[in-house]
C-alpha positions in Angstrom: 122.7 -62.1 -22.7 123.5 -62.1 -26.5 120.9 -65.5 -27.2 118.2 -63.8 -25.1 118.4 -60.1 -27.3 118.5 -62.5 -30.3 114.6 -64.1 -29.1 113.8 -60.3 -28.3 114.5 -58.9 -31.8 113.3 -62.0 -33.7 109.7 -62.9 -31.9 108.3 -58.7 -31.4 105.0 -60.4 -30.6 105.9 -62.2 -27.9 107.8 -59.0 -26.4 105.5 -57.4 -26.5 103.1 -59.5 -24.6 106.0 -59.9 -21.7 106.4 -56.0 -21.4 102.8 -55.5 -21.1 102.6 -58.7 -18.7 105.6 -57.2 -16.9 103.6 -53.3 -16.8 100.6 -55.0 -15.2 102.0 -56.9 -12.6 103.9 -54.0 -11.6 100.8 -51.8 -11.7 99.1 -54.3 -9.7 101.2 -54.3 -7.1 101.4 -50.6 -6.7 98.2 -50.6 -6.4 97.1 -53.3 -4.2 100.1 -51.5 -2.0 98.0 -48.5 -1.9 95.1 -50.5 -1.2 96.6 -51.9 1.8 97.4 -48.6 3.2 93.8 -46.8 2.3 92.1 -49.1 4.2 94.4 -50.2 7.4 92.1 -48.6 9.8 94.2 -46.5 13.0 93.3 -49.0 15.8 92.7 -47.4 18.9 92.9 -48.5 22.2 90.1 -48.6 25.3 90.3 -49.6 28.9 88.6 -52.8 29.1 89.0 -53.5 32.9 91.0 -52.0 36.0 91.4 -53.8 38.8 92.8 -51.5 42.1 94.5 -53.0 44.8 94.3 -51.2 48.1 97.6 -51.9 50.8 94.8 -52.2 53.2 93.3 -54.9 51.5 90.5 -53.9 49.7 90.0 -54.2 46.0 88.1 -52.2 43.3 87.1 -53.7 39.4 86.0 -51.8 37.2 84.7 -52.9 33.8 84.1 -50.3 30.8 81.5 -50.8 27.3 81.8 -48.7 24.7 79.6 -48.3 21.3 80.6 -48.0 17.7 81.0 -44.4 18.2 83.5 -45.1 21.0 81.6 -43.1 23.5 81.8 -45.1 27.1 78.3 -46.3 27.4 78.4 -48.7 30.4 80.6 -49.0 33.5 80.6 -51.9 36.5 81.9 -51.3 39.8 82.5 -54.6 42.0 84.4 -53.0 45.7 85.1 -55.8 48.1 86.6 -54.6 51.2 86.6 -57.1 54.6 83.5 -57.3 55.7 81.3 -56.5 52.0 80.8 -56.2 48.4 79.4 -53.5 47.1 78.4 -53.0 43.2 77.3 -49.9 40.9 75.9 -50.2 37.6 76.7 -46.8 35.7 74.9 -46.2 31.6 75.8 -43.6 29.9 73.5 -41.9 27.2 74.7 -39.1 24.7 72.9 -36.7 22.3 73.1 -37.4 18.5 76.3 -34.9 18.5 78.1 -36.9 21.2 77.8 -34.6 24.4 77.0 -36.6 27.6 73.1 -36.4 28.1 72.4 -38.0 31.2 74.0 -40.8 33.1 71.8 -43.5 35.3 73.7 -45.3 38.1 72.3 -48.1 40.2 73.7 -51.0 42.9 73.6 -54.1 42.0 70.7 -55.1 44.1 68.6 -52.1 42.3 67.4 -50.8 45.9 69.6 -47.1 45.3 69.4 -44.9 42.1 71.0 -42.1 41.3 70.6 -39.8 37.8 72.8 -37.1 36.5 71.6 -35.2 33.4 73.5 -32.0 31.7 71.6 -29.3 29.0 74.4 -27.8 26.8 73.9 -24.1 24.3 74.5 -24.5 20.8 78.8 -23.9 21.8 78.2 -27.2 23.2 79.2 -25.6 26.6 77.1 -26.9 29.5 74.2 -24.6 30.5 72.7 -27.1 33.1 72.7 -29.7 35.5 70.7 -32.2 37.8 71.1 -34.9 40.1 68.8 -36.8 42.1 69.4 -39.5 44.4 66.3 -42.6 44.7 64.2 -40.2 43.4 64.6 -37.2 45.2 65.7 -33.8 43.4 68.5 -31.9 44.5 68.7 -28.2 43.5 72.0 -27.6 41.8 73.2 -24.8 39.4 76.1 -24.9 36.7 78.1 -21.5 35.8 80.5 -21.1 33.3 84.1 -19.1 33.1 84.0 -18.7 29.4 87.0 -19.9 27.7 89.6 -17.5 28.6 89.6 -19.8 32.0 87.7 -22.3 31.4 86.3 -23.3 34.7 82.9 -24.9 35.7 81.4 -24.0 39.0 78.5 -26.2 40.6 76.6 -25.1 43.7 73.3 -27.0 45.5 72.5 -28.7 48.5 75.0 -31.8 48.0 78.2 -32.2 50.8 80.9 -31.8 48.1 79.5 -28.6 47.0 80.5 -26.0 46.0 82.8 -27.6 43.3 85.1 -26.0 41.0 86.8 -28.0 37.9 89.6 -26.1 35.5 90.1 -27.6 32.0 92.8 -26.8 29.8 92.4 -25.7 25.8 92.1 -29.3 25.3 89.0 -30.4 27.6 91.6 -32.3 30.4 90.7 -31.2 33.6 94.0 -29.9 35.3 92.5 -28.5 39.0 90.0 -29.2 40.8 87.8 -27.7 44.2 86.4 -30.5 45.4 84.6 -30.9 48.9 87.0 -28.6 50.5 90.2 -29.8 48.7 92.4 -28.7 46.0 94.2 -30.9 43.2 96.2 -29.8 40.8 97.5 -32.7 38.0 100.8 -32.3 36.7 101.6 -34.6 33.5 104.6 -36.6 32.9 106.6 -35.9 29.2 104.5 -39.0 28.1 101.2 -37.9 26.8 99.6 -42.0 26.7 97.3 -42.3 29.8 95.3 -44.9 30.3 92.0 -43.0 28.6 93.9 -41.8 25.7 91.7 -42.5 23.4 88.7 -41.3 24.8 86.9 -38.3 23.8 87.0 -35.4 26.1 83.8 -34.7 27.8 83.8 -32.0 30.6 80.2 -33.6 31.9 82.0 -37.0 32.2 84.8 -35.3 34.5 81.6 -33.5 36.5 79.7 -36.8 37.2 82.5 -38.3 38.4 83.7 -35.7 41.0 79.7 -35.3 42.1 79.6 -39.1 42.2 82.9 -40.1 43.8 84.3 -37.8 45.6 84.9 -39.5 48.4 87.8 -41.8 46.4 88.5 -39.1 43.4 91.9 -41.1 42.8 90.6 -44.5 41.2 89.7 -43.0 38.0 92.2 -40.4 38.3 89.5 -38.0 36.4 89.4 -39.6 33.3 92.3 -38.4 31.9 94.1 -38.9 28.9 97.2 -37.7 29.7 99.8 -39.5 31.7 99.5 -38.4 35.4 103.4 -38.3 37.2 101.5 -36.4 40.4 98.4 -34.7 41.6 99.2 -32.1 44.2 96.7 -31.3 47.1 97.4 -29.5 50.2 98.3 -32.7 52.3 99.4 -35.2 50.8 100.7 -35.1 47.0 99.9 -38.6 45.2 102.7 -40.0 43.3 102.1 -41.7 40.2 104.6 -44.3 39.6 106.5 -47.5 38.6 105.0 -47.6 35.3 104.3 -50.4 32.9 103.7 -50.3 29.1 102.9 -52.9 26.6 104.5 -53.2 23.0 101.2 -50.8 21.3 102.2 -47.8 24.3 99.2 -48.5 26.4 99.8 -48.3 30.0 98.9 -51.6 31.9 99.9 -51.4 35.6 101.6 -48.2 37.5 101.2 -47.4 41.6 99.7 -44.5 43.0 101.4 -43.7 46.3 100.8 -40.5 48.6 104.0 -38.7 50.2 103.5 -39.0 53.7 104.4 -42.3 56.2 102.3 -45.4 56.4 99.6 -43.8 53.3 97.8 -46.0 51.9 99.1 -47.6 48.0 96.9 -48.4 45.5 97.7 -50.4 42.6 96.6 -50.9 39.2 96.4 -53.4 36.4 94.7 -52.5 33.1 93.1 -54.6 30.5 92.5 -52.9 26.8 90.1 -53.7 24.2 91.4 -52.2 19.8 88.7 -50.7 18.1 88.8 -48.9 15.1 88.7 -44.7 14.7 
């Protein structure tokens, strides 16, 4: 140590210069640490594609777009069962403060249309709603809870009216009335469902139960939360032998009712990162 002290005392210039070297570099990494962590962006995680696979054979894809904002803005439905394959081509369309404005949905072949719109106060609650099928109007009215409860009722002329949804403080629907029957979701300790990072959008939750409720269970409502059951009269639906990857994002899991000889479904998800 002593000869190194000695080069120290006798050359002040040069010590100087290697302290201040020394205090830059340090600086500089410091900083460019900080850099790093300022500008890592939190990369979120969207449904890409879910494929279903029915125990009696059929099979359902489904294939999700989303814009820079995140919102869903495009959704494919190919359904082959035995005998057929259906499609539906769904586009979604928001206002400039995100709220679902309208959605149009269309078969493949383009010979059956079918338009959803919603009119929202300045709460951003939903005031109104429409839906018309090829053209033709169908008279439907929206009423509101408040948000003590709040519960969404829709009445009109469609079979699966009337229809009651029940959201919790944090927009995820948690019961529904819907064409005669009652679900209730219970959540598992996990809170990573497969639409975690999706925004909550009441209207999103509405179009699907006035658009499919005759197979409510393949999107499972859009939620964000983890589903372990949703509870109906007859039967319960199980949610079960789960799957997660290495970034938490639940890839395949079975749905599976409670009673003899019902019918399975299950699931394989495929995610897309994007940036919040």
């Amino acid at each position: 140590m002593q000869p190194f002290a000695t080069i120290i005392y006798s050359k002040p210039i040069k010590t100087g210069l290697l302290m201040w070297s020394v205090l830059v570099l340090l600086l500089s990494c410091s900083k460019d640490s900080g850099d790093d962590g300022a500008h890592d962006p939190k990369m979120a995680y969207f449904p890409k594609t879910l494929s279903l696979s029915y125990s009696s054979g059929q099979t359902v894809h489904y294939q999700f777009s989303y814009n820079s904002k995140n919102e869903l803005t495009r959704m494919e439905i190919e359904r082959n069962s035995l005998d057929e394959t259906t499609q539906l081509i769904s586009n979604f369309n928001y206002t400039e403060a995100g709220l679902l404005l309208n959605v149009l949905s269309e078969n493949g072949q383009g010979s059956a249309q079918y338009n959803t719109s919603f009119e929202y106060n300045a709460e951003g609650t939903i005031t109104g709603v429409g839906f018309t099928t090829d053209g033709t109007d169908h008279s439907l009215s929206i009423s509101y809870s408040g948000p003590e409860t709040n519960r969404y009722l829709v009445e009109g002329d469609l079979a699966n009216l009337p229809t009651e949804w029940s959201f919790d403080p944090d927009g995820q629907l948690v019961k529904i009335a819907l064409a005669g029957n009652n679900y209730a979701l219970q959540f598992s300790e996990s809170d990573e469902g497969v639409f975690q990072y999706l925004k909550p959008q009441n209207a999103l939750v509405i179009w699907h139960g006035l658009m499919f409720y005759l197979s409510p269970f393949e999107l499972f409502f859009f939620s964000r939360h983890d589903i372990a059951l949703i509870q109906t009269e007859d039967p319960n639906f199980i949610f079960q032998n789960k799957v997660w990857d290495g970034d938490g994002n639940l890839v395949s899991f079975q749905v599976r009712p409670n009673v003899p000889f019902g019918e399975i479904i299950n699931y394989n998800v495929e995610y897309e990162a994007k940036n919040l």
